[in-house]
VEXDREN-303192 format. One record per residue (C-alpha): residue number from 0; residue in three letters; x, y, z. Coordinates in nm, 3 decimals, m for minus. Layout:
{NUM, ALA, {X, Y, Z}}
...
***
This chain:
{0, UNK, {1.776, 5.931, 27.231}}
{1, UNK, {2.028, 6.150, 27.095}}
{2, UNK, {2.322, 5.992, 26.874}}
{3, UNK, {2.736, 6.002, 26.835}}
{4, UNK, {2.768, 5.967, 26.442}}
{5, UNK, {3.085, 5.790, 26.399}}
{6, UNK, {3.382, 5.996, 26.261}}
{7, UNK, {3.721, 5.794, 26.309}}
{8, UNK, {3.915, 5.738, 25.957}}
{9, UNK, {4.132, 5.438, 26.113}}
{10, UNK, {3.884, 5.191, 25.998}}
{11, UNK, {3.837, 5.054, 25.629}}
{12, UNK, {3.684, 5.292, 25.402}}
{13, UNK, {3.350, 5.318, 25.454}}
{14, UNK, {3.093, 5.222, 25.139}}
{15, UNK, {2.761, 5.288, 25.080}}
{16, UNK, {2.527, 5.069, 25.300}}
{17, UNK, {2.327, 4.949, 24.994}}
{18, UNK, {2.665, 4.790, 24.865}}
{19, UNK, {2.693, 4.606, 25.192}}
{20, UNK, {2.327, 4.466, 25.229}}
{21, UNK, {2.415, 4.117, 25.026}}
{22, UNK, {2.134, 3.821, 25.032}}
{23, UNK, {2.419, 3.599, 25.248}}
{24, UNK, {2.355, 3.633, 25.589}}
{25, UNK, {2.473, 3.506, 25.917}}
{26, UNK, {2.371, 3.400, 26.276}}
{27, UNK, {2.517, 3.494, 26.590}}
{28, UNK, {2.361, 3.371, 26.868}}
{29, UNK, {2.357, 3.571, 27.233}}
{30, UNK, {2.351, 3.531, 27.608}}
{31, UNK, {2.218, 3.208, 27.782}}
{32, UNK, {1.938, 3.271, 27.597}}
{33, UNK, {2.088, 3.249, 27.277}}
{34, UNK, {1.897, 3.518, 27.138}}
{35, UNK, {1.960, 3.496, 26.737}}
{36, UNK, {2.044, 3.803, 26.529}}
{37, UNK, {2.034, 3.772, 26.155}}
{38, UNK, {2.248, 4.001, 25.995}}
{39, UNK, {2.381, 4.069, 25.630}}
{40, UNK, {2.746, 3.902, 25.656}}
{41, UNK, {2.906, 4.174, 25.375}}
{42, UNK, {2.827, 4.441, 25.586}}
{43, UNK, {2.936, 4.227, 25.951}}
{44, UNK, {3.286, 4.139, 25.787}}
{45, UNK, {3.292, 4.486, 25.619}}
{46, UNK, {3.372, 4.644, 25.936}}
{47, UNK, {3.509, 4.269, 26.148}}
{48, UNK, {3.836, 4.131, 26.032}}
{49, UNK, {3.773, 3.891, 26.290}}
{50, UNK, {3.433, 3.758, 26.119}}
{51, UNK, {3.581, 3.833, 25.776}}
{52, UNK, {3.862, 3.542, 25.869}}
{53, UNK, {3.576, 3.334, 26.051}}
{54, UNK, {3.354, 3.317, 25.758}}
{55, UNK, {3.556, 3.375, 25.445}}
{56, UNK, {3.896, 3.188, 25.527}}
{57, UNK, {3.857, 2.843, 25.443}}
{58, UNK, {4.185, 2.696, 25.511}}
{59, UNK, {4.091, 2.842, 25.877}}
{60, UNK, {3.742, 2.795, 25.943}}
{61, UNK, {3.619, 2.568, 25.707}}
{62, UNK, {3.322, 2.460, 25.943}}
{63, UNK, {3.234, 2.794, 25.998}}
{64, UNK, {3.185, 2.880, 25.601}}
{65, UNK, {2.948, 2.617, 25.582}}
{66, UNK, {2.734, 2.653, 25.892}}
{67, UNK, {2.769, 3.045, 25.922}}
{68, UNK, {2.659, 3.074, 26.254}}
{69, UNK, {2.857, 3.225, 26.600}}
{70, UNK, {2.762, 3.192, 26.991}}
{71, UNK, {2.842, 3.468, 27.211}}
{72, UNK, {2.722, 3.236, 27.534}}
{73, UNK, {2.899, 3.480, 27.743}}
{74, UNK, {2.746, 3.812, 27.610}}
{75, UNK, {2.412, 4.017, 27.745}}
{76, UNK, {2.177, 4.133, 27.450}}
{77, UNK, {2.196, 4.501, 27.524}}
{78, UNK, {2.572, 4.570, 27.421}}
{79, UNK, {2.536, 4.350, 27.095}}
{80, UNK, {2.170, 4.521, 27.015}}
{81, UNK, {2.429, 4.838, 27.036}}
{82, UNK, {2.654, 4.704, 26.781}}
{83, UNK, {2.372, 4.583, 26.529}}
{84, UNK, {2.279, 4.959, 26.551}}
{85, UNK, {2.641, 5.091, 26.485}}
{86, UNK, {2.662, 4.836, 26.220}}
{87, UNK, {2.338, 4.981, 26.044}}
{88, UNK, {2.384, 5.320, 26.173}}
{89, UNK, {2.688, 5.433, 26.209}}
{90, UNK, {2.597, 5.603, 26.527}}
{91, UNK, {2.549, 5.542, 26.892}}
{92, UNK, {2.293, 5.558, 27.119}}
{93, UNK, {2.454, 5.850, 27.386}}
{94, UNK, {2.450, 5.721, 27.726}}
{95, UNK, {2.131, 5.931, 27.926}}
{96, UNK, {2.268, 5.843, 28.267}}
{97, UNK, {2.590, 5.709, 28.390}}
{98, UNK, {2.403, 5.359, 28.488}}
{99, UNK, {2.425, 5.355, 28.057}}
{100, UNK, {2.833, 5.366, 28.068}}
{101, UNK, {2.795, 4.993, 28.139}}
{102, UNK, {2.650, 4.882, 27.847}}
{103, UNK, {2.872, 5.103, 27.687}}
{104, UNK, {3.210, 4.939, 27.835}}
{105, UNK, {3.065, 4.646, 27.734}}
{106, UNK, {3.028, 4.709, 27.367}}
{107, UNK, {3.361, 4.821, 27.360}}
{108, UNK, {3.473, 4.486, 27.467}}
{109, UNK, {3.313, 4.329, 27.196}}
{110, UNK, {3.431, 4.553, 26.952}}
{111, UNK, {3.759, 4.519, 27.052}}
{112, UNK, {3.718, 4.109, 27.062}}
{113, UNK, {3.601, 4.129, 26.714}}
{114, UNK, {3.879, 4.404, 26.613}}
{115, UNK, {3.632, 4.680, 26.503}}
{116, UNK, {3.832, 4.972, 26.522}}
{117, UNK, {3.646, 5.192, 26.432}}
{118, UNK, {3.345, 5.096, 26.649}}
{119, UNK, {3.598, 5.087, 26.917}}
{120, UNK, {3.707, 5.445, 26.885}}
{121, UNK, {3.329, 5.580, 26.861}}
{122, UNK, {3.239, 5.401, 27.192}}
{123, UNK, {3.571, 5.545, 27.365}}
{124, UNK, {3.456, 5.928, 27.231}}
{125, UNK, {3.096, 5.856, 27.344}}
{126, UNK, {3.199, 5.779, 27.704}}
{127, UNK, {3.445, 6.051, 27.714}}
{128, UNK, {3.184, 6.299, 27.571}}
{129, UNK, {2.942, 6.180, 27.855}}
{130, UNK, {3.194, 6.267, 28.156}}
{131, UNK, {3.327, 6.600, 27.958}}
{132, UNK, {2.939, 6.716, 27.908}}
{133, UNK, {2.790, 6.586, 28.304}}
{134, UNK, {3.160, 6.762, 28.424}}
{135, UNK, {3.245, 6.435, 28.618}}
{136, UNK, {3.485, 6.195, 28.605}}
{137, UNK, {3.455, 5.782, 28.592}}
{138, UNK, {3.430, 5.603, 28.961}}
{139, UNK, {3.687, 5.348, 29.032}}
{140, UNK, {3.458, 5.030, 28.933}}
{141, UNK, {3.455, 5.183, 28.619}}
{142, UNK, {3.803, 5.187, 28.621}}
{143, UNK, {3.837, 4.881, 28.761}}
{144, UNK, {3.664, 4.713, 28.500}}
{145, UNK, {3.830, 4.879, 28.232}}
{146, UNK, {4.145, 4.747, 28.394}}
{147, UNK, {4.014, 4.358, 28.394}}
{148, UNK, {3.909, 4.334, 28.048}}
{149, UNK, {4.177, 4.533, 27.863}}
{150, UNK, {4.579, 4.530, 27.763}}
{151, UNK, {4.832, 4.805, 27.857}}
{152, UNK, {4.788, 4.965, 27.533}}
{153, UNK, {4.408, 5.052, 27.529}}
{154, UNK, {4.253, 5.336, 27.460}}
{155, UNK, {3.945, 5.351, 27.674}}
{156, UNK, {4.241, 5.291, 27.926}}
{157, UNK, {4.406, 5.546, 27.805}}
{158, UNK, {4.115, 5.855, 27.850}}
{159, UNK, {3.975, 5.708, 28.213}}
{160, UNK, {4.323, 5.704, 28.315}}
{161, UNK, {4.363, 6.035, 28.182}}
{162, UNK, {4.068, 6.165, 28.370}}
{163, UNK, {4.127, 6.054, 28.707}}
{164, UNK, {4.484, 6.184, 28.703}}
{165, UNK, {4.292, 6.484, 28.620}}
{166, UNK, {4.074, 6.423, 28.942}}
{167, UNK, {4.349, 6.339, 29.213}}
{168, UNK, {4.549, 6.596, 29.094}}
{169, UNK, {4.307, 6.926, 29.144}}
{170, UNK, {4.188, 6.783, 29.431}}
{171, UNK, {4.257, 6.892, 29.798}}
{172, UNK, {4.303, 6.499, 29.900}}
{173, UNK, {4.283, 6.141, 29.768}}
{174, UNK, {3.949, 5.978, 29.854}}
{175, UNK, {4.031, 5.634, 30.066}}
{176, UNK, {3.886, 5.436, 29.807}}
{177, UNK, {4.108, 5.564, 29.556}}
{178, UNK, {4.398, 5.562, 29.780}}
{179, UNK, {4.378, 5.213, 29.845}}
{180, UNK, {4.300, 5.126, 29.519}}
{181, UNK, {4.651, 5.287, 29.392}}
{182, UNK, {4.815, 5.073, 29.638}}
{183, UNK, {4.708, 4.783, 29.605}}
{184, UNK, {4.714, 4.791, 29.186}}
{185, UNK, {5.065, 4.964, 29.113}}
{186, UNK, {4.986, 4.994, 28.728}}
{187, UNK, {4.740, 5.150, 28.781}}
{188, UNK, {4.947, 5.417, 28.945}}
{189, UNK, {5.206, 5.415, 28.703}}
{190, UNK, {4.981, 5.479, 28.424}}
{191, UNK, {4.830, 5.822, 28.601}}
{192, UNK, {5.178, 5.959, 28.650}}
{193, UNK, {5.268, 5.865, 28.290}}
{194, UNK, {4.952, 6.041, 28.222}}
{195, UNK, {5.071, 6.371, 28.416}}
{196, UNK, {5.388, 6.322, 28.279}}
{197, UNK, {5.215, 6.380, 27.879}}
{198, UNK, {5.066, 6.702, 28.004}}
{199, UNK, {5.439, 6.856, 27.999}}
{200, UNK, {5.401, 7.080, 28.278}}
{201, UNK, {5.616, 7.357, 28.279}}
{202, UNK, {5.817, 7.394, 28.549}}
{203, UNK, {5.783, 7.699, 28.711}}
{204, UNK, {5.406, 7.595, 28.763}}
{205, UNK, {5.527, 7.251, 28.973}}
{206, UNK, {5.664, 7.308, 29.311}}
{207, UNK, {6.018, 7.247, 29.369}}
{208, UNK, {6.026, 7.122, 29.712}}
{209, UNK, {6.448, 7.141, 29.699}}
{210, UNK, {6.373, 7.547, 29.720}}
{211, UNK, {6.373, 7.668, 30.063}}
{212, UNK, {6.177, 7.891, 29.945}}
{213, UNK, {5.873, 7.656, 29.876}}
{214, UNK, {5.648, 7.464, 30.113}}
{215, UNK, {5.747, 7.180, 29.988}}
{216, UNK, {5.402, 7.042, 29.846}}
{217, UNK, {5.249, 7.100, 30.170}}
{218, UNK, {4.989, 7.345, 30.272}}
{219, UNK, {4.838, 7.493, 30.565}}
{220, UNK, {4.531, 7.435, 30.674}}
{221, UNK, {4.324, 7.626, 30.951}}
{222, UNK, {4.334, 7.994, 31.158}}
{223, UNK, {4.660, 8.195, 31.222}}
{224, UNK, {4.653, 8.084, 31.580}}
{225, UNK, {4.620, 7.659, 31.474}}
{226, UNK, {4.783, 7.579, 31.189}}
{227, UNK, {4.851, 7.225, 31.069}}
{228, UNK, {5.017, 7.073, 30.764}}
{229, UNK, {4.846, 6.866, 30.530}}
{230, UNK, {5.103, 6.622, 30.369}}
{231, UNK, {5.138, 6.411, 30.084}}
{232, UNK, {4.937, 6.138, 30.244}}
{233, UNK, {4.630, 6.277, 30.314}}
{234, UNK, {4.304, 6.128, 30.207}}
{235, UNK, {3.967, 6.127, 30.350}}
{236, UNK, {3.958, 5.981, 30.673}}
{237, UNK, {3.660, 5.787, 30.778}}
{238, UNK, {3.471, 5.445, 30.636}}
{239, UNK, {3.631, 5.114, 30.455}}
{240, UNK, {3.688, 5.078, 30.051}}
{241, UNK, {3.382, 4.870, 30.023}}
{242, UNK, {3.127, 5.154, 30.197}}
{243, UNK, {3.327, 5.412, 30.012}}
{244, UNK, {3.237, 5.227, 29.628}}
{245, UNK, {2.872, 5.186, 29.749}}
{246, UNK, {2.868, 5.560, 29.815}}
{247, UNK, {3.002, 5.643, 29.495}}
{248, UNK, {2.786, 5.345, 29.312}}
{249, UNK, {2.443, 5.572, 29.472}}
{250, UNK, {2.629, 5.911, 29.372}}
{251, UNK, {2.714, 5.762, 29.012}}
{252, UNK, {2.345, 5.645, 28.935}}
{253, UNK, {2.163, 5.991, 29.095}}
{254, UNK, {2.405, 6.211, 28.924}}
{255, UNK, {2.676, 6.041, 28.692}}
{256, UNK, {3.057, 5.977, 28.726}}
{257, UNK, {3.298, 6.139, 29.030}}
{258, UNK, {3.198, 6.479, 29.063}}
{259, UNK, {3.478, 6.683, 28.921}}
{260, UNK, {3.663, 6.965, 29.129}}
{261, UNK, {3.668, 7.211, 28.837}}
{262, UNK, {3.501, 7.268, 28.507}}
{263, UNK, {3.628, 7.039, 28.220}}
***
């Protein structure tokens, strides 16, 4: 596979990996199956500040200095086998199909648990790189998840929010997934017209529906002789949320993402 070589400067500066390969090492243990990686503990709390206070703050941890070990009960092994390879790296593996955006998500939780900045920001430009290069956008579970395991100020927030304003906004109507997705989570439609609202828009390119002039955001669809208005709450008519996020689950794992209505 292909890499993302990391390239964020937010982090602590980076030194040469031989410098970081010390004989201590460390244990973390993974998944139900508690599937044990050994690594070099310099180069873990190099790049951690979380495992840099777990195993070098005494007046904190003192159990942890001696025993040197951590569970992650809750984790899988795929998303930690991707941060041993950032760690040793300092690339990513880049996602192949959108079925590997998962994984990715995943490993951004865990970088963000164990305040890895820098790992955090490589992840966020490898999944935006993914939808930019396959010209589609993330599907609402994506979103969704993003949503359940994050704060308001997040960046991998941040860009899928981005894109999907993106998405509803050059599109003709608002899928019924989405539509009663924004209703039912009203941050989540804050945050996209926040988004719209960064693009600074000029004004003579947004409708003014106070002109007379203007249609008033509405357009007509059909022949000269059967005209109807299509209104601010349109959206596709037809099958429930749940048939609607199984549909895009197949579309997302033949072809990747939401299908975007223009170029990126």
């Amino acid at each position: 596979m292909s890499s993302v070589t990391s390239s964020s400067s937010s982090a602590p500066a980076d030194k040469p990996l031989n410098e970081l390969l010390s004989t201590s090492l460390v244990d973390i243990y993974v998944g139900q199956e508690n599937t044990r990686w050994t690594l070099h503990e310099k180069l873990l709390c190099h790049h951690s500040p979380f495992f840099r206070a777990r195993f070098y703050n005494k007046n904190n941890h003192p159990e942890s200095v001696s025993s040197k070990t951590f569970g992650l009960p809750d984790s899988d092994d795929l998303p930690f086998e991707l941060l041993v390879g950032w760690l040793y790296s300092k690339a990513l593996r880049y996602p192949e199909q959108e079925k590997d955006i998962g994984p990715m998500l995943d490993l951004y939780f865990l970088a963000q648990q164990f305040e890895m900045q820098k790992l955090s920001e490589d992840v966020v430009e490898t999944v935006r790189a993914f939808y930019h290069n396959q010209q589609s956008y993330p599907g609402l579970r994506r979103v969704q998840y993003v949503y359940a395991n994050t704060t308001s100020d997040n960046e991998m927030r941040e860009m899928m929010v981005s894109s999907i304003a993106r998405f509803l906004t050059l599109g003709d109507t608002i899928p019924a997934h989405w539509e009663n997705a924004l209703k039912k989570n009203g941050q989540l439609s804050v945050d996209i017209i926040r988004s719209i609202q960064q693009w600074h828009l000029e004004g003579r390119s947004v409708p003014d529906a106070r002109d007379a002039s203007m249609d008033r955001g509405r357009e007509s669809r059909g022949g000269s002789m059967q005209m109807s208005k299509v209104g601010f709450s349109a959206i596709e008519e037809g099958s429930s949320m749940d048939e609607h996020i199984k549909k895009e689950e197949e579309e997302e794992a033949a072809a990747g993402g939401v299908n975007g209505h223009a170029s990126s």
